[in-house]
VMD Tcl script that draws the C-alpha trace (Angstrom):
set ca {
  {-9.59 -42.93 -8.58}
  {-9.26 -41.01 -5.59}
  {-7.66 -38.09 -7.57}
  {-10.13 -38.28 -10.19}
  {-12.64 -37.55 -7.98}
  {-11.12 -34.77 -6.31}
  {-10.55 -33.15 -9.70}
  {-14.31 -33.48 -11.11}
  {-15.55 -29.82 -9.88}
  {-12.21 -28.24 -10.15}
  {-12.15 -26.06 -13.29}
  {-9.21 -26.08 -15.46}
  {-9.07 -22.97 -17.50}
  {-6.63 -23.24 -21.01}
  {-3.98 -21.34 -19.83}
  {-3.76 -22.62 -16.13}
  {-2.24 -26.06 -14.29}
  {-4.31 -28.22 -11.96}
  {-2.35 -27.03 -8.53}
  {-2.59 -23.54 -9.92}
  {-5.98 -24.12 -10.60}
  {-6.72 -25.67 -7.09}
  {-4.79 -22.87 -5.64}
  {-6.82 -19.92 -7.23}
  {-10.55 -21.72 -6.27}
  {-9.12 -22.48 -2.64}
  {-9.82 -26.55 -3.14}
  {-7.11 -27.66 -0.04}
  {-7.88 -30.61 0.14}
  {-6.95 -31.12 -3.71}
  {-3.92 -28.86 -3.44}
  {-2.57 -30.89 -0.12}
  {-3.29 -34.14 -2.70}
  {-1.02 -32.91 -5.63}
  {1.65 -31.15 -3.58}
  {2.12 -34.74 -2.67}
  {2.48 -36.24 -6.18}
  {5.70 -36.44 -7.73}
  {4.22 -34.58 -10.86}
  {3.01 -31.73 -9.02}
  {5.95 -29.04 -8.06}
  {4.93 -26.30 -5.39}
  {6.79 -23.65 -7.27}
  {5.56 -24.27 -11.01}
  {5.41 -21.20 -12.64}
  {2.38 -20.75 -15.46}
  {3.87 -19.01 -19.01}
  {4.15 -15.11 -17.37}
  {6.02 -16.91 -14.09}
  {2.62 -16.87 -11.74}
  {2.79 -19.54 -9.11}
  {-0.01 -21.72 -6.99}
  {1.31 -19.22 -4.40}
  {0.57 -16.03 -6.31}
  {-2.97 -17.39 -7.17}
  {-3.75 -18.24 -3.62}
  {-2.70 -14.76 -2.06}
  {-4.36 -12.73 -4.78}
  {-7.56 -14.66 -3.90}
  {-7.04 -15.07 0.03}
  {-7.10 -18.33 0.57}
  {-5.43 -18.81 3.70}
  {-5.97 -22.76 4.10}
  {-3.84 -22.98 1.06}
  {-1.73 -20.44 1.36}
  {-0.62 -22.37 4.88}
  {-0.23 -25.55 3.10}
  {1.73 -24.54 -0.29}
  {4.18 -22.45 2.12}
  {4.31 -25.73 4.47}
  {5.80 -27.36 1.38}
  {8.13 -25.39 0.37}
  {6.54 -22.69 -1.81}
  {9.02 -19.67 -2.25}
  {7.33 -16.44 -0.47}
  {9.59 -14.14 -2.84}
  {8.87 -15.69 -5.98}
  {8.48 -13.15 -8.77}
  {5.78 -13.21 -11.46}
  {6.69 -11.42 -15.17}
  {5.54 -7.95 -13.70}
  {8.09 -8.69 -10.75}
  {5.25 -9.12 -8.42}
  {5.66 -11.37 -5.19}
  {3.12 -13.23 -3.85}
  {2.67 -10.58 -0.63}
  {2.21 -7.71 -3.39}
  {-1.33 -9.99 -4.11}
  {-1.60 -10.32 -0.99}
  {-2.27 -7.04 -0.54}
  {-4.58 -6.54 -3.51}
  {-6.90 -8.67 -1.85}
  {-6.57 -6.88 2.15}
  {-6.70 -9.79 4.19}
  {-4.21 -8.66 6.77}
  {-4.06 -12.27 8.32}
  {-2.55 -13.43 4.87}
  {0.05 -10.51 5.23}
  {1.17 -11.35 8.23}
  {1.24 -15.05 7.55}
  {3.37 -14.50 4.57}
  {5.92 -11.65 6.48}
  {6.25 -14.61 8.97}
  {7.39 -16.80 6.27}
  {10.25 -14.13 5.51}
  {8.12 -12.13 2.66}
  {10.37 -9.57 1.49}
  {8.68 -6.03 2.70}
  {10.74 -3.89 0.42}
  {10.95 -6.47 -2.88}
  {14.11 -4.96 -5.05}
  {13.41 -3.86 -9.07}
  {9.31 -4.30 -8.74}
  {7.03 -1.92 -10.80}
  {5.08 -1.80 -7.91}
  {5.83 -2.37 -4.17}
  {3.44 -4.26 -2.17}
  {2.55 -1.21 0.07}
  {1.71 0.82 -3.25}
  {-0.85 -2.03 -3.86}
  {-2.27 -1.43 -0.84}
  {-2.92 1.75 -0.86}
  {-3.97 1.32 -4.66}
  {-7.09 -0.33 -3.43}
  {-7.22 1.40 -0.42}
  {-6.31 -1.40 1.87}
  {-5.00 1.10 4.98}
  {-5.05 -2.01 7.59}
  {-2.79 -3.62 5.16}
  {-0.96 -0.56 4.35}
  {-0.37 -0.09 8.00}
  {1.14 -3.62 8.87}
  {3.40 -3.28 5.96}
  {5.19 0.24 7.28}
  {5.28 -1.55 10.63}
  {7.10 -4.24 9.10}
  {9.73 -1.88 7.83}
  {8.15 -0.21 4.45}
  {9.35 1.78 2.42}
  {7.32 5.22 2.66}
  {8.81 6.87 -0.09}
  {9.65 4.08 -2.26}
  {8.40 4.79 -6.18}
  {7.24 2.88 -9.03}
  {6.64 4.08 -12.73}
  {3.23 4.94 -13.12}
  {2.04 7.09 -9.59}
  {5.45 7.86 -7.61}
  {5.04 6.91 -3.86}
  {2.21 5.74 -1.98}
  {1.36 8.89 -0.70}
  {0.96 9.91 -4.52}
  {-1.15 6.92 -5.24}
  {-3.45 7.62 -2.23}
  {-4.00 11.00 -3.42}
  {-4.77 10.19 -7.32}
  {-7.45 7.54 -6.37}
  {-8.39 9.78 -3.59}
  {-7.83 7.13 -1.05}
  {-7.62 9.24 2.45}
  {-7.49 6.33 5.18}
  {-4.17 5.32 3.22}
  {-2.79 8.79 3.35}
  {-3.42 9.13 6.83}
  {-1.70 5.96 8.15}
  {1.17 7.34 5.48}
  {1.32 10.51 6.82}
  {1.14 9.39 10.42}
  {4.22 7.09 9.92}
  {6.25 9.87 7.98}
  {5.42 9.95 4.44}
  {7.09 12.93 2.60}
  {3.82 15.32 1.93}
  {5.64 17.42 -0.53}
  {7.59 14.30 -3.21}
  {7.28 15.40 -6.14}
  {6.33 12.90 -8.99}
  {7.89 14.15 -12.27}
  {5.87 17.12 -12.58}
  {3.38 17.35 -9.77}
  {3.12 17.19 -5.67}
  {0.25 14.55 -3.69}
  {-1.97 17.84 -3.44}
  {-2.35 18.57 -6.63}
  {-4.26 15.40 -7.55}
  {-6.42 15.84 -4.28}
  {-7.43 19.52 -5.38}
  {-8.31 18.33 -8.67}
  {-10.62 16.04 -6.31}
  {-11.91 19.42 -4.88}
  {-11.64 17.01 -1.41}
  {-11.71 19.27 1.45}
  {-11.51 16.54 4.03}
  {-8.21 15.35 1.99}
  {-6.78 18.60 1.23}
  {-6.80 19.81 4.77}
  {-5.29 16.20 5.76}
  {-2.27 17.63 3.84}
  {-2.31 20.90 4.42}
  {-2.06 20.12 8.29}
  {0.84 17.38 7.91}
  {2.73 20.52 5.88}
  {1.69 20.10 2.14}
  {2.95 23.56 0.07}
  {0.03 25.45 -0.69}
  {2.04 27.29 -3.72}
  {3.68 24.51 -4.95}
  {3.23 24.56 -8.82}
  {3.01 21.64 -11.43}
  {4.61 21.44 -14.44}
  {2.38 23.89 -16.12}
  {3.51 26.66 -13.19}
  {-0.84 25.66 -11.46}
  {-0.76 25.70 -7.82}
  {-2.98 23.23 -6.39}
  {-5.92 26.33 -6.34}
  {-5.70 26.61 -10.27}
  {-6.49 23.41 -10.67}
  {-9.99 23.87 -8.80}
  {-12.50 24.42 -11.75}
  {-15.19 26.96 -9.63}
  {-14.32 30.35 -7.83}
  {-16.72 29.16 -5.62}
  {-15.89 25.81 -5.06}
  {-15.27 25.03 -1.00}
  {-11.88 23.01 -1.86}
  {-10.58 26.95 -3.70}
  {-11.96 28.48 -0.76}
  {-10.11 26.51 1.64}
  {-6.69 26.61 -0.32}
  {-7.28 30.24 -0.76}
  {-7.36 30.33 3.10}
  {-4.26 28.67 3.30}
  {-2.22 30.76 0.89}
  {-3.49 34.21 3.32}
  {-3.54 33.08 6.19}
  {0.03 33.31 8.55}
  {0.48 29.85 9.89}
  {0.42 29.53 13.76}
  {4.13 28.81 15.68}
  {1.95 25.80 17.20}
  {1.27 24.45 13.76}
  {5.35 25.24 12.63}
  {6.67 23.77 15.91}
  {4.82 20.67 15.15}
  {5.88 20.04 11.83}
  {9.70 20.52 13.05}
  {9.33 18.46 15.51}
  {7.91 15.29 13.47}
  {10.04 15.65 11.01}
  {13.79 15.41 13.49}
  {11.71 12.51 15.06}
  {11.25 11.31 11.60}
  {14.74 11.86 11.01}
  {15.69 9.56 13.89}
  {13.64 6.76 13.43}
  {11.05 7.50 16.31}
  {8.19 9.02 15.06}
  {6.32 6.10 16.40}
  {7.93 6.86 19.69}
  {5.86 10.00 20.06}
  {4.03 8.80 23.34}
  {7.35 8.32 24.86}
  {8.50 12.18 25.11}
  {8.82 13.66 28.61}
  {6.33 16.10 27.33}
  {2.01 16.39 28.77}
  {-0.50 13.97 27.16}
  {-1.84 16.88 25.56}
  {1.47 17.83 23.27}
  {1.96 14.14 22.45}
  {-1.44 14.15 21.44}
  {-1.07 17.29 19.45}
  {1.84 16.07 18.03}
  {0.65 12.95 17.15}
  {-2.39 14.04 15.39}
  {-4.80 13.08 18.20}
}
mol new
graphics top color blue
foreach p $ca { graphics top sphere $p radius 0.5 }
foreach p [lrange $ca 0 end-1] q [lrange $ca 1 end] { graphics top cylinder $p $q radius 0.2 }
display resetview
């Protein structure tokens, strides 16, 4: 009776279970109640492999996400895109659920996915998320099948806080994606915030696509800021401040200690400099 009661306002869709169901609206009280029935497994997966889990992250709900993994619910379990449940996770942006789940042992760096979880992150523009991913080991330069890396993702939806905690941890400016470099989407975007973002972290300012454009030709207007500004870059002789910085982020990138910056025996003021501050 008690059961029945419990299940009156829960909504059961045709293609979904009860605990999935439960999961997905965020009902704990009902999900605690069937983890605990013999009928009810923690880790059923729905027709395309989606589990209570899966629902619960890609809707946020962290009461339920505490419970399901406090009975057992597997934190790397795939769905039929190869999606874990810390790839919803970060489709939604709560950065509490993130952490709760990389505390669990989430897998930062899944193996075969379409799409990592940091390039859903930055897909929706969830930097916070984004940035407790790379400092829980992320792959920067990881790529999926449809946008490359993150940093190409970031600059195709024209998401800039992304790119900048990218770019700040190390994120290769110039990857190429097939036919194309992360500044080539953003001057299509005629962004001049974004563009000189890149330009300053080292993008190539000739770099050509697969149709021999430089990121200028693909500015529509002559007199278009964004064409002004990459028209700038192409002249102008680039300072041995600016060079010097770029070589030096890129050994400490080399090394593993580009978030070590603020421990150089160098003045606040070059730390800062090098640091982007």
């Amino acid at each position: 009776m008690k059961l029945r009661q419990m299940f009156k306002n829960l909504v059961i869709t045709t293609y979904s279970y009860p605990l999935h169901e439960a999961a997905r609206q965020g009902k704990a009280d009902v999900v605690r109640h069937l983890t605990e029935e013999k009928d009810f497994f923690v880790n059923h997966q729905t027709f395309d492999l989606v589990t209570p889990l899966h629902h619960a992250c890609l809707y946020g709900r962290q009461e339920v996400i505490k419970i399901l993994l406090d009975k057992g619910a597997m934190v790397n379990a795939r769905n039929i895109d190869g999606a874990t449940p810390l790839c919803d996770a970060c489709c939604y942006g709560d950065i509490e659920v993130v952490h709760l789940l990389l505390s669990h042992g989430a897998d930062v760096n899944p193996p075969l996915l379409l799409s990592s979880p940091l390039h859903e992150a930055v897909l929706r523009d969830n930097w916070q998320c984004a940035s407790v991913l790379l400092d829980a080991g992320a792959n920067l330069n990881a790529t999926d099948c449809h946008y490359g890396t993150p940093l190409h993702v970031a600059a195709y939806k024209g998401n800039q806080a992304c790119a900048e905690v990218l770019l700040l941890a190390g994120a290769d400016v110039n990857t190429r994606q097939i036919h194309k470099m992360p500044i080539h989407d953003v001057a299509r975007l005629q962004d001049c915030e974004f563009l000189s973002l890149l330009l300053e972290h080292g993008a190539n300012v000739y770099a050509r696509d697969n149709h021999g454009r430089s990121p200028r030709d693909l500015v529509p207007s002559s007199t278009s800021p964004a064409k002004q500004l990459l028209l700038h870059w192409e002249m102008a002789v680039k300072s041995l401040q600016h060079l010097c910085r770029l070589v030096v982020r890129c050994e400490l990138h080399k090394q593993r200690c580009l978030t070590q910056v603020d421990r150089l025996a160098l003045p606040k003021f070059l730390k800062d400099y090098l640091a982007f501050e």
